[in-house]
Backbone bond lengths (Angstrom), bond angles and torsions (degrees), N, CA, C in turn:
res aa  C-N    CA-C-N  psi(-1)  N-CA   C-N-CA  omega(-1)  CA-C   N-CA-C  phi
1 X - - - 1.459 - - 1.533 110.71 -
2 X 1.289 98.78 151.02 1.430 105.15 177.35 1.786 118.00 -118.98
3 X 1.732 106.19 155.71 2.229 80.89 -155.14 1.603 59.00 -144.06
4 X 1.761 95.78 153.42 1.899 106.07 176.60 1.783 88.01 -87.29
5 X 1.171 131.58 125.39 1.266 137.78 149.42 1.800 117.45 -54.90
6 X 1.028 105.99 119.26 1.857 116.42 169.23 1.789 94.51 -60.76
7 X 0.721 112.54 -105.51 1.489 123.18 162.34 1.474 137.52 21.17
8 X 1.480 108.20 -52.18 1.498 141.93 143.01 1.464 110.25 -32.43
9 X 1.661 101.22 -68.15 1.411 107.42 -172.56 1.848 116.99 -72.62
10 X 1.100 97.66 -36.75 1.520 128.05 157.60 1.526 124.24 -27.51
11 X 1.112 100.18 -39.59 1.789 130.28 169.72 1.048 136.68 -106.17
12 X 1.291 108.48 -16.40 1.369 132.16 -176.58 2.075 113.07 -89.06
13 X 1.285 103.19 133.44 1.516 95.73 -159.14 2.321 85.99 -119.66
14 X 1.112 102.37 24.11 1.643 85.11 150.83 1.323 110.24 -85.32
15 X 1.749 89.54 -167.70 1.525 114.08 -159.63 1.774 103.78 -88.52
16 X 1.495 90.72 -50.14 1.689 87.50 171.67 2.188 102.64 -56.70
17 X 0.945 98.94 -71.91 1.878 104.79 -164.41 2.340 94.26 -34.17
18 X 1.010 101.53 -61.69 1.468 108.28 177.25 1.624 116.67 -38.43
19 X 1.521 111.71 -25.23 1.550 120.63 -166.06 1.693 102.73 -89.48
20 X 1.805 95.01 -49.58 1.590 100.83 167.10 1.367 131.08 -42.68
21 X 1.507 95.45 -58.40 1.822 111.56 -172.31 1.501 105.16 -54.78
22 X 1.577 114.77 -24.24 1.615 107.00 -166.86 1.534 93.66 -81.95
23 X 1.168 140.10 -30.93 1.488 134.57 165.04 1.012 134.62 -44.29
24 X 1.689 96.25 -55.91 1.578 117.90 161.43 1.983 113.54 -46.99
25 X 0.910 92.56 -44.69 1.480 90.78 -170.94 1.505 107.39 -87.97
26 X 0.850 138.33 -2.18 1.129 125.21 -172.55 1.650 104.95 -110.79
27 X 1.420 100.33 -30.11 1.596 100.89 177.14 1.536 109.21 -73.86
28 X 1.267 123.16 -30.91 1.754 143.54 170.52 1.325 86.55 -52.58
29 X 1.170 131.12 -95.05 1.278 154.07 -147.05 2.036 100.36 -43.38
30 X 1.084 92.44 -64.11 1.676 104.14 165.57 1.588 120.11 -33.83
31 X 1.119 82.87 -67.04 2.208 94.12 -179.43 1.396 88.67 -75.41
32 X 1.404 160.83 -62.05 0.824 117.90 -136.28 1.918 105.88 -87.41
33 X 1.220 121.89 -12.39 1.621 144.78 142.14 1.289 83.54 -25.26
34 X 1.284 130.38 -95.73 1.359 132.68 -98.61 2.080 94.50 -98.28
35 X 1.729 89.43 -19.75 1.898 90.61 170.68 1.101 101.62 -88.64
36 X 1.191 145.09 -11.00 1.632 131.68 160.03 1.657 132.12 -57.20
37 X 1.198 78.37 -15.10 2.011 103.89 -158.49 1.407 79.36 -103.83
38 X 0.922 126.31 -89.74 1.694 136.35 -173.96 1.542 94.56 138.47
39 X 1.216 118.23 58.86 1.580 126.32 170.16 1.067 108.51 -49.84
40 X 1.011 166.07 -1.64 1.865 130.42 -130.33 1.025 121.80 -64.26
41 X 1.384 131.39 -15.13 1.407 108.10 169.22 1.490 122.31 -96.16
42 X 1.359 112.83 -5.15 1.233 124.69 154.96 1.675 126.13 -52.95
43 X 1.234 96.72 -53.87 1.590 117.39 167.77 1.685 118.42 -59.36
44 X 1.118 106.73 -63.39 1.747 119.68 157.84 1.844 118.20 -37.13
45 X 1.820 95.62 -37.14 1.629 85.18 -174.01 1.754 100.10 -94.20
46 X 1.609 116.31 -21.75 1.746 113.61 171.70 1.644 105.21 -71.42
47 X 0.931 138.15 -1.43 1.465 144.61 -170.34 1.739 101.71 -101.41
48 X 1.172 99.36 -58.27 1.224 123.18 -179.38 1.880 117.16 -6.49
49 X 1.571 114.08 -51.16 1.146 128.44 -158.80 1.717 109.95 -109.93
50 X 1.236 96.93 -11.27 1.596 102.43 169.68 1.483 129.23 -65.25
51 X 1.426 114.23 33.26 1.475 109.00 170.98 1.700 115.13 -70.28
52 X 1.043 122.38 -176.17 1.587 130.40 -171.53 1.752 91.33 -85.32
53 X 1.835 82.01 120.75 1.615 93.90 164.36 1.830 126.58 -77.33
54 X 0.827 103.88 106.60 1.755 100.49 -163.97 1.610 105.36 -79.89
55 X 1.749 118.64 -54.25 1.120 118.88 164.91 1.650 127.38 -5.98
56 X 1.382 110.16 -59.84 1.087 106.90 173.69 1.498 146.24 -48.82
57 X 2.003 99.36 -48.49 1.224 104.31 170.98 1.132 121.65 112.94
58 X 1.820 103.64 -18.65 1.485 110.59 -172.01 1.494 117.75 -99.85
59 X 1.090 125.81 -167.57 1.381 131.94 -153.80 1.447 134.73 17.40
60 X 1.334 142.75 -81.44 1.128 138.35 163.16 1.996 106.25 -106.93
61 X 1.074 91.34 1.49 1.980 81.02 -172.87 1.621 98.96 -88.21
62 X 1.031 141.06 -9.48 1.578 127.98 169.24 1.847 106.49 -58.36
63 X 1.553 116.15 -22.52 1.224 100.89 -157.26 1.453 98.33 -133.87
64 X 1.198 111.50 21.72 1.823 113.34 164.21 1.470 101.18 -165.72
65 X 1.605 118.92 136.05 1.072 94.66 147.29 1.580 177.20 20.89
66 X 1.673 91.40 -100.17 1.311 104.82 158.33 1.746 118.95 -120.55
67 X 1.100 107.12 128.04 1.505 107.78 -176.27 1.168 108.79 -112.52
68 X 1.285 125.49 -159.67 1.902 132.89 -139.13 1.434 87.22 -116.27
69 X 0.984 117.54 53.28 2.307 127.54 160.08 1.060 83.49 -97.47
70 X 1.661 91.68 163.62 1.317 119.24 -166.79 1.913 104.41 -86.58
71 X 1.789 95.23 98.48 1.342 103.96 163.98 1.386 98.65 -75.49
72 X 1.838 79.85 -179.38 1.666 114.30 171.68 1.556 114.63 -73.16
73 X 0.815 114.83 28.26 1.633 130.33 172.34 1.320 117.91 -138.01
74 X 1.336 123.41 -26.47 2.002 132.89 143.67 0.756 99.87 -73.22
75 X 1.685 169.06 -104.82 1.081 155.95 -85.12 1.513 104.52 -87.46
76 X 1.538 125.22 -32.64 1.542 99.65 174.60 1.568 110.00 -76.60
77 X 1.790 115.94 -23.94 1.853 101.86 178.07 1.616 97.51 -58.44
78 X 1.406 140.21 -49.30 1.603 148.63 -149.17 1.566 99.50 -69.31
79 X 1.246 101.10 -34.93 1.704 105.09 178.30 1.396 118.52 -77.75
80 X 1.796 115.98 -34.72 0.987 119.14 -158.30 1.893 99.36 -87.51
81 X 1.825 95.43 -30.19 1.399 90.61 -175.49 1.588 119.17 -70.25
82 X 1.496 101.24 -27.11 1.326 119.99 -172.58 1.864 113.60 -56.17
83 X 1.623 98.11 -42.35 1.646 98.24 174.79 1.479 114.79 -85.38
84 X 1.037 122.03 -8.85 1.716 129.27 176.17 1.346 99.95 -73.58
85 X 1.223 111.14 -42.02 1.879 110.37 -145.32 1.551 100.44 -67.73
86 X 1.805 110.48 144.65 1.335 116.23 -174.13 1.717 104.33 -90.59
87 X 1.478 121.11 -15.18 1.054 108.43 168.75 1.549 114.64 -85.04
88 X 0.757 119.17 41.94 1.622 117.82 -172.72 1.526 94.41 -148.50
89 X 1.140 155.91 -61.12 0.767 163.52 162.45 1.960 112.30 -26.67
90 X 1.523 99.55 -58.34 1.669 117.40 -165.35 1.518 84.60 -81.09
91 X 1.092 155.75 -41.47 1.637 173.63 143.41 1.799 105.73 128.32
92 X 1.517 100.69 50.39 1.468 108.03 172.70 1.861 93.05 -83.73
93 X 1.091 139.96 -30.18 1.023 140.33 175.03 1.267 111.15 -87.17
94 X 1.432 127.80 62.12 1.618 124.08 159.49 1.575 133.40 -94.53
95 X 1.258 103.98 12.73 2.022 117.22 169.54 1.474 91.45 -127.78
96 X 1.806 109.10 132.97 0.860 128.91 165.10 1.268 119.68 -54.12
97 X 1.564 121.70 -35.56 1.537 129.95 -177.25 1.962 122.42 -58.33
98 X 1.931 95.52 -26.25 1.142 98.09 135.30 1.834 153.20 -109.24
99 X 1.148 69.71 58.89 2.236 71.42 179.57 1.547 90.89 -83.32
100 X 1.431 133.52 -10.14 1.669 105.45 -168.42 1.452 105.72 -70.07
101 X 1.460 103.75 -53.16 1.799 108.98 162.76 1.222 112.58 1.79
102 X 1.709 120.85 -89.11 1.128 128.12 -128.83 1.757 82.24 -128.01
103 X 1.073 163.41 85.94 1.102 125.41 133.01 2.197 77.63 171.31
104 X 1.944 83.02 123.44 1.584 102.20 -166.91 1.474 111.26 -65.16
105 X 1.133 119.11 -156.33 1.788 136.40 175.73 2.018 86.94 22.40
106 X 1.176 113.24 31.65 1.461 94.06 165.76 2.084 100.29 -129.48
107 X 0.802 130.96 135.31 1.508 136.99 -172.74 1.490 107.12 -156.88
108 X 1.482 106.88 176.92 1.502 136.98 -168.88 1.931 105.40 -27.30
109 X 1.432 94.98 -45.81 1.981 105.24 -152.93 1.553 93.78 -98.00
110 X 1.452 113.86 -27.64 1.569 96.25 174.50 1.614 123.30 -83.34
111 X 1.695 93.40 -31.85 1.858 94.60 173.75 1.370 115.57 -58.10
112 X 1.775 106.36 -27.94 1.621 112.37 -175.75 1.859 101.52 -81.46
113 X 0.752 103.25 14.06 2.013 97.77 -176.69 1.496 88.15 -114.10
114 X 1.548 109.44 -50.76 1.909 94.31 -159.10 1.775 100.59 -76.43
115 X 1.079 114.06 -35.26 1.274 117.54 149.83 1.304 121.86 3.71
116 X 1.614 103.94 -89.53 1.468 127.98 153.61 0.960 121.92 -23.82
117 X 1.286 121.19 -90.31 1.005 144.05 -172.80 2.115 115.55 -29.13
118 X 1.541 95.49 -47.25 1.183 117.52 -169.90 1.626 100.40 -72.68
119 X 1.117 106.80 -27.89 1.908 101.51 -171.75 1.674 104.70 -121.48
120 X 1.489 113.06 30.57 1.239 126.47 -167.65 1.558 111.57 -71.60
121 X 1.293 105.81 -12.57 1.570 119.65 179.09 1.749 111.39 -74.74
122 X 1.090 86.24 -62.29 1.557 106.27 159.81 1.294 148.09 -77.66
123 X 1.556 120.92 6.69 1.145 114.24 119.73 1.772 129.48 -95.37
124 X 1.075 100.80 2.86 1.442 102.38 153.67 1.557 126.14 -50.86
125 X 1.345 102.36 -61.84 0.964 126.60 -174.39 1.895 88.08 -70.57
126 X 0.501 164.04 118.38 1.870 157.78 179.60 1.490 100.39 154.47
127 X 1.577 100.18 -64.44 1.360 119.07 179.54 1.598 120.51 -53.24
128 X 1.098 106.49 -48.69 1.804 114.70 178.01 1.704 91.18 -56.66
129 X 1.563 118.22 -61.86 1.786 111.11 -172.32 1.152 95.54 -40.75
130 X 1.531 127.95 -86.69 1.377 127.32 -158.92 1.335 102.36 -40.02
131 X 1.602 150.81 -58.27 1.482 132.51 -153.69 1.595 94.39 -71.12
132 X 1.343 132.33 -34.88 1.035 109.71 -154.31 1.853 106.39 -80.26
133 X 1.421 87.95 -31.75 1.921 107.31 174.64 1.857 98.94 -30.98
134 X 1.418 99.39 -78.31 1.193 120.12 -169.92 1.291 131.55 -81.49
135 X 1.767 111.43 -2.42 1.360 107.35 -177.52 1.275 146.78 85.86
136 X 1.838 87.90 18.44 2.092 105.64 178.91 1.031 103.59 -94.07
137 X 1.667 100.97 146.12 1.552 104.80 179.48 1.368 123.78 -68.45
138 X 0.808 121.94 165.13 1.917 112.57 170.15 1.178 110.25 -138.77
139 X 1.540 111.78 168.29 1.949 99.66 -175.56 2.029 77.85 -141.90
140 X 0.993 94.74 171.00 1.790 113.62 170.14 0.993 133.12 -101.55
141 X 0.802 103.50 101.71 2.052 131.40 -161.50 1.401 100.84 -106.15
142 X 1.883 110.99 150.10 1.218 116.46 172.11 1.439 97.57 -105.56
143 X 1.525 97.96 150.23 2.124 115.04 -172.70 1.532 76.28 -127.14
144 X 1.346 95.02 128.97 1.423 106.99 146.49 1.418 122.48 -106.46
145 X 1.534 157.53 -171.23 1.564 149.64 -145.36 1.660 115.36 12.14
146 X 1.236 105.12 60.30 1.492 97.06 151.79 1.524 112.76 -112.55
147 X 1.419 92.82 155.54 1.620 102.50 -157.46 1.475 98.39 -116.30
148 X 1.849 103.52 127.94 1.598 98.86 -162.99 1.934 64.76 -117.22
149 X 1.846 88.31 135.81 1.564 97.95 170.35 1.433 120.99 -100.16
150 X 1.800 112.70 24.38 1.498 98.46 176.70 1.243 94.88 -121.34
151 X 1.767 123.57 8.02 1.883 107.13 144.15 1.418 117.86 -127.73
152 X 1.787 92.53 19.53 1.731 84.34 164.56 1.719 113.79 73.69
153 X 1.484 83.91 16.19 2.112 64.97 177.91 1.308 96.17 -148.90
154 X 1.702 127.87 -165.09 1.317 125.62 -131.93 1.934 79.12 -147.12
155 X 1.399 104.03 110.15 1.394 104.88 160.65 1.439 118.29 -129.63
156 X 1.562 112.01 -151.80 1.529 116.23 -154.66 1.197 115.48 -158.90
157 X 1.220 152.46 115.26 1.464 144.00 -76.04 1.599 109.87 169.12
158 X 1.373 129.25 125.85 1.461 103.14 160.20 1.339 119.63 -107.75
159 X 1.531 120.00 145.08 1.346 124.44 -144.10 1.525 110.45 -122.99
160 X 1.329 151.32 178.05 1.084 157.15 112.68 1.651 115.35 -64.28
161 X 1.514 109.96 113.95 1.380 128.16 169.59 1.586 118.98 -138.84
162 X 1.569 109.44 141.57 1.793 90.66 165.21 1.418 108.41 -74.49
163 X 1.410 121.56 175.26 1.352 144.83 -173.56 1.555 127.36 -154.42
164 X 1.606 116.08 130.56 1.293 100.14 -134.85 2.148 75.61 -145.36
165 X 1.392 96.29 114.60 1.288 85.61 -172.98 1.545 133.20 90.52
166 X 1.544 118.95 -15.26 1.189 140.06 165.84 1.746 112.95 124.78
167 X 1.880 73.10 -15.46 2.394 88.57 177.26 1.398 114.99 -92.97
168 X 1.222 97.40 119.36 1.963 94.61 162.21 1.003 124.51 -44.74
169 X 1.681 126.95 131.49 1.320 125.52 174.00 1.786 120.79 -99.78
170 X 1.540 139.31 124.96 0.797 117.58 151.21 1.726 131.69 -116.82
171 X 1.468 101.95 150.95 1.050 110.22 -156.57 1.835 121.40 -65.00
172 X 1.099 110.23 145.75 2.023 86.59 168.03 1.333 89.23 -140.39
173 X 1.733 103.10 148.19 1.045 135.49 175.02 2.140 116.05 -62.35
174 X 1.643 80.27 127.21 1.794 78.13 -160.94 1.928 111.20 -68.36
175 X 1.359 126.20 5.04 1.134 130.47 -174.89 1.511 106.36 -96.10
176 X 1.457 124.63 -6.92 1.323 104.05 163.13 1.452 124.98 -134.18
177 X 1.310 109.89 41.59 1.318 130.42 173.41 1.718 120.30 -106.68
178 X 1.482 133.71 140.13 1.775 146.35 -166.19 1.310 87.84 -119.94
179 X 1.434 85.99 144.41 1.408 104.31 117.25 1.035 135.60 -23.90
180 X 1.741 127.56 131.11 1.241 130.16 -176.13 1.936 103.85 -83.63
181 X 1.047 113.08 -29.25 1.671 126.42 175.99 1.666 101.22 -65.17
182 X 1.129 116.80 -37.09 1.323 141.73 -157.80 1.597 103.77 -74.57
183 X 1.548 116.67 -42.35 1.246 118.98 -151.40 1.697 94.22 -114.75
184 X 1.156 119.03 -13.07 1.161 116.92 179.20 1.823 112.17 -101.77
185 X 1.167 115.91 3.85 1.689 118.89 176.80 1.772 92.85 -104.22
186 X 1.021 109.57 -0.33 2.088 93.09 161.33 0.960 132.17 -80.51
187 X 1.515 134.61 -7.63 1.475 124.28 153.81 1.194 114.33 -101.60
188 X 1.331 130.81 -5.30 1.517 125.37 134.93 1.393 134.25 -45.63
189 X 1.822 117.98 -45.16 1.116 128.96 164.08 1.657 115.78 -66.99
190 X 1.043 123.61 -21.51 1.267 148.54 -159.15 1.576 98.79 -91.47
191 X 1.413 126.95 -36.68 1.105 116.10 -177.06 1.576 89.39 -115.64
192 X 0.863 170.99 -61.18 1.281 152.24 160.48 1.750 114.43 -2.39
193 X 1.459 105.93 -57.41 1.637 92.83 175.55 1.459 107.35 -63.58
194 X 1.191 120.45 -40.11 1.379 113.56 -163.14 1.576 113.92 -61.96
195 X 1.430 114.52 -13.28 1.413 117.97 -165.03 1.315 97.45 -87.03
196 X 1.840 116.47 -49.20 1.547 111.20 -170.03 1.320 112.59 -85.83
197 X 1.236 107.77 -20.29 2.000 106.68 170.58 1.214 123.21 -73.48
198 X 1.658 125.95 -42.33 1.765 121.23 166.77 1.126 98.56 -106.38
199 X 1.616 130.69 -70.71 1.391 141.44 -131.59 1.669 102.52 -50.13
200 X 1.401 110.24 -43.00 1.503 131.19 151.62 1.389 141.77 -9.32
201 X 1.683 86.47 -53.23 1.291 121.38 -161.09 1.848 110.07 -115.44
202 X 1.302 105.81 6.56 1.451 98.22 -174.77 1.721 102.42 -139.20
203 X 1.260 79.87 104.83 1.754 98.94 -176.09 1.700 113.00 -51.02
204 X 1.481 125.23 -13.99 1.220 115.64 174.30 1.891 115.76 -99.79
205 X 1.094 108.61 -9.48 1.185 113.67 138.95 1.600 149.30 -68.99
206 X 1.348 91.20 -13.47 1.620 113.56 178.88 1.277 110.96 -104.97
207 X 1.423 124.19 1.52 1.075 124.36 -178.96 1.616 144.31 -76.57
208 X 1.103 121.46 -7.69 1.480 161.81 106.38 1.141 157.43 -36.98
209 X 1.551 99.28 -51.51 1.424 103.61 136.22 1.799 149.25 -49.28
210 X 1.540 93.07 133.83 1.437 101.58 -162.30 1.472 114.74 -72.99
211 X 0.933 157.30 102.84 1.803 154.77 179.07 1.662 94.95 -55.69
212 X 1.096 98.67 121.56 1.891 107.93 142.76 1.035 123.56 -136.70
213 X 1.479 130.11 47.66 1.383 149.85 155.89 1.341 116.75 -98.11
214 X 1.339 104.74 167.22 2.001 99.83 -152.38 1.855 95.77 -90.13
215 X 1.638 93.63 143.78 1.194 111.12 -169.51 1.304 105.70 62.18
216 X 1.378 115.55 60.01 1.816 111.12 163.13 1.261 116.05 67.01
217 X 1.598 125.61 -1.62 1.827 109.63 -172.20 1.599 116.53 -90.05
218 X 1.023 100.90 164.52 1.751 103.80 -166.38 1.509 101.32 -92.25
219 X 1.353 122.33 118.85 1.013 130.95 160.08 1.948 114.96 -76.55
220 X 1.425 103.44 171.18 1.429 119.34 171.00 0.796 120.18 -67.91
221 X 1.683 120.73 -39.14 1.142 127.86 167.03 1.559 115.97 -59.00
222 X 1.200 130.36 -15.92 1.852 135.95 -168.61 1.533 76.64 -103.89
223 X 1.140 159.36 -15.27 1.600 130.46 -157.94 1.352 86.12 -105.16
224 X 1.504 104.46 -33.25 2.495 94.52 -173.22 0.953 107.64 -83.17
225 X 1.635 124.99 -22.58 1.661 119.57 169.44 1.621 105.27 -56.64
226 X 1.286 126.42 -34.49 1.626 129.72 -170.86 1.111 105.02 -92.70
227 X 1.442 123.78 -41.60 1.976 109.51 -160.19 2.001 76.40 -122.92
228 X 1.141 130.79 106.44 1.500 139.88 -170.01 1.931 89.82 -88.77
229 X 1.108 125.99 135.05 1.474 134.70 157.23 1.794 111.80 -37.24
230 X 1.495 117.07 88.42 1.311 132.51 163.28 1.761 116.70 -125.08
231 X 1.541 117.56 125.32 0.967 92.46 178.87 1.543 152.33 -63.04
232 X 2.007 101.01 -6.95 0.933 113.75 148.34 1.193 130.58 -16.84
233 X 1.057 120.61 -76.53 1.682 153.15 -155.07 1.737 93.71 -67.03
234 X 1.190 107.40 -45.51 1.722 120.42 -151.66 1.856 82.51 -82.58
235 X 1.510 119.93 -43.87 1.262 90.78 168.78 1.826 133.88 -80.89
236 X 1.724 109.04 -19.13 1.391 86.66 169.00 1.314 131.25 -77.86
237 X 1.343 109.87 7.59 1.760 134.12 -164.73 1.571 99.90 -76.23
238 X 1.438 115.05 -33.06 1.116 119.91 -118.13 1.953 94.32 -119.28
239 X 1.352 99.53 -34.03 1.559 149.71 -171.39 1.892 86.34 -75.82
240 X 1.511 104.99 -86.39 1.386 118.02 176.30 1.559 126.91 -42.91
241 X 1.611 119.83 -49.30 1.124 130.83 -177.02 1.621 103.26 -99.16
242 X 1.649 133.17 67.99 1.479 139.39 164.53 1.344 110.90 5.48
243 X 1.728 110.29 -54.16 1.718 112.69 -146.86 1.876 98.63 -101.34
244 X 1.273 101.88 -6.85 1.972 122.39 -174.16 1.902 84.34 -26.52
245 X 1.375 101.02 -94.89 1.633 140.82 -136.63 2.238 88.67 -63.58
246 X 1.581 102.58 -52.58 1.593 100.34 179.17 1.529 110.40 -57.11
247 X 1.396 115.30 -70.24 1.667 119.60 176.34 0.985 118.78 -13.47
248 X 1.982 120.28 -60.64 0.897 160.66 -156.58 1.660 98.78 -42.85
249 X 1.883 82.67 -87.09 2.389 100.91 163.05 0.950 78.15 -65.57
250 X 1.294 172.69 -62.58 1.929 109.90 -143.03 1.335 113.03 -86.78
251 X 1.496 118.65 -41.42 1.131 113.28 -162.36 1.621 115.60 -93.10
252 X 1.080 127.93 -21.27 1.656 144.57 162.08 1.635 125.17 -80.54
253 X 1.291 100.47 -76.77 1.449 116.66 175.50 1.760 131.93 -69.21
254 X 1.140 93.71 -42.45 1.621 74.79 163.32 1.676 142.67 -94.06
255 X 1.002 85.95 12.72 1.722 103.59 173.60 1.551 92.03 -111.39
256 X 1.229 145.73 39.40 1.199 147.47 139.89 0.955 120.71 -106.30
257 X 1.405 125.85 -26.73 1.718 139.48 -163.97 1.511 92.39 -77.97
258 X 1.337 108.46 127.48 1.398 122.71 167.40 2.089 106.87 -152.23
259 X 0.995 71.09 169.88 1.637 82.92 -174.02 1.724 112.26 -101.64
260 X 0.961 126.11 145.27 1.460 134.05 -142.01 1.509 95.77 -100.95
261 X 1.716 111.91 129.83 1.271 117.47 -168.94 1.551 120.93 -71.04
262 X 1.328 133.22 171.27 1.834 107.56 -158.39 1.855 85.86 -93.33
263 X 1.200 131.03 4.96 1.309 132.81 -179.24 1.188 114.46 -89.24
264 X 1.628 123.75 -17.65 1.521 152.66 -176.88 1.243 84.68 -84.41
265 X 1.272 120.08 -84.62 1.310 127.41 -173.48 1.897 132.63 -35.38
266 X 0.877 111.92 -65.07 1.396 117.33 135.09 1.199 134.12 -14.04
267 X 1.178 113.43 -67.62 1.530 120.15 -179.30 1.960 101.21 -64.26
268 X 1.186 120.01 -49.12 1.278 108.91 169.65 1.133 112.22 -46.31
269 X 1.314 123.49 -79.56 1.095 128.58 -171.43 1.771 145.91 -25.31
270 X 1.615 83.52 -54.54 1.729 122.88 173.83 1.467 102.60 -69.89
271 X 1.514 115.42 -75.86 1.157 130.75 178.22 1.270 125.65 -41.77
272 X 1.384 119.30 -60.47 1.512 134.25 173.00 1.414 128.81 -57.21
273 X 1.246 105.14 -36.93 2.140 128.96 165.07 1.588 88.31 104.29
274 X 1.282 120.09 60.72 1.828 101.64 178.21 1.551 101.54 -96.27
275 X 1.708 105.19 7.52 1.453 102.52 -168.73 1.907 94.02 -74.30
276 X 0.984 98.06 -36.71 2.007 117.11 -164.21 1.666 88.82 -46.69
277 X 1.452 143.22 53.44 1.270 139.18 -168.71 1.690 97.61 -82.76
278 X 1.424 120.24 -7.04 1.607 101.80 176.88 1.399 139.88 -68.78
């Protein structure tokens, strides 16, 4: 599977990735405003447009329908978790690229839908370059949830798109899309640093913990038997230890982020049948 990475774009210093991130951030920036205040209908109407982008093709929507985006049956847990959460609140959670961290029923295929969803204008707009670049036909289709970020709300539009099967296709750019294996080992990796960089290092956390390493020493393995991978934890970790979540991207994560080779790509693609989009 293939998931659009926030993150990717996040790092990425073109003109398209630069056009996204200002969406991204501004729609972030909004909700997370508007759960401070106790918006709700503010929140309800930025939520509003996040159904599963199918157009695309990616993650689980090439091969059902409806996939695990944030329906009308997630959106009150996403709302409810969203005003609870202490990283959101304390503003240890201020990049959308991390909500997987801290905040549940949200993972790899939904960040890659709202993702979408959120810069859906702009790869629209991507898609028309490429057909015209290369010479695909397109027909004019109505999109409904596009999100214009200079009034903040979610409209519906008729567009130029190709269409393949009777469905509009839009395109995404192959430099900011993972691995689905890929995108789901970061709050695993994520709490792994956190264990050997503080949890390690702070004797009142270790205090409970059982040693079964020779001559009494505390292994890694005795700190995950005690503090078990919850995102709970990953947010008071995170809350408590200032430098946790930055260190983390600088010193781990972003010297991993790379963009997926077109031979990677391919092989999903070819291999997997993601061509079978009918």
């Amino acid at each position: 599977m293939l998931f659009v990475d926030p993150r990717l774009i996040e790092s990425s210093s073109s003109v398209l990735a630069l056009k996204m991130q200002k969406y991204i951030e501004v729609f972030w920036g909004e909700l997370i405003k508007s759960v401070k205040i106790k918006d709700l209908n503010q929140i309800n109407n930025l939520l509003f447009g996040l159904s599963e982008p199918n157009e695309t093709r990616l993650g689980y929507a090439f091969s059902k329908h409806f996939g695990n985006s944030v329906g009308n049956k997630l959106k009150p847990k996403i709302i409810e978790a969203i005003q609870k959460n202490k990283a959101v609140r304390s503003g240890v959670l201020s990049h959308f690229a991390d909500v997987e961290f801290f905040i549940e029923d949200i993972n790899s295929d939904r960040i890659s839908d709202i993702t979408t969803k959120i810069v859906k204008e702009v790869l629209i707009e991507y898609t028309q370059q490429q057909c015209k670049l290369h010479n695909i036909p397109m027909k004019i289709v109505y999109q409904d949830d596009i999100f214009d970020y200079k009034t903040l709300k979610w409209i519906g539009r008729k567009v130029e798109l190709p269409v393949y099967g009777n469905s509009p296709i839009i395109f995404i750019p192959k430099n900011i899309v993972r691995f689905g294996n890929g995108a789901n080992s970061n709050v695993k990796c994520f709490y792994r640093y956190a264990i050997r960089n503080f949890i390690m290092n702070d004797l009142t956390m270790l205090e409970d913990v059982s040693p079964t390493g020779k001559n009494g020493e505390i292994c890694i393995r005795d700190i995950k038997a005690k503090h078990p991978l919850n995102k709970e934890s990953l947010t008071n970790w995170s809350i408590n230890y200032g430098k946790l979540l930055v260190d983390y991207k600088t010193d781990h994560l972003n010297g991993r982020l790379r963009v997926l080779t077109d031979e990677e790509i391919s092989e999903i693609v070819y291999d997997k049948g993601l061509l079978n989009v009918g």
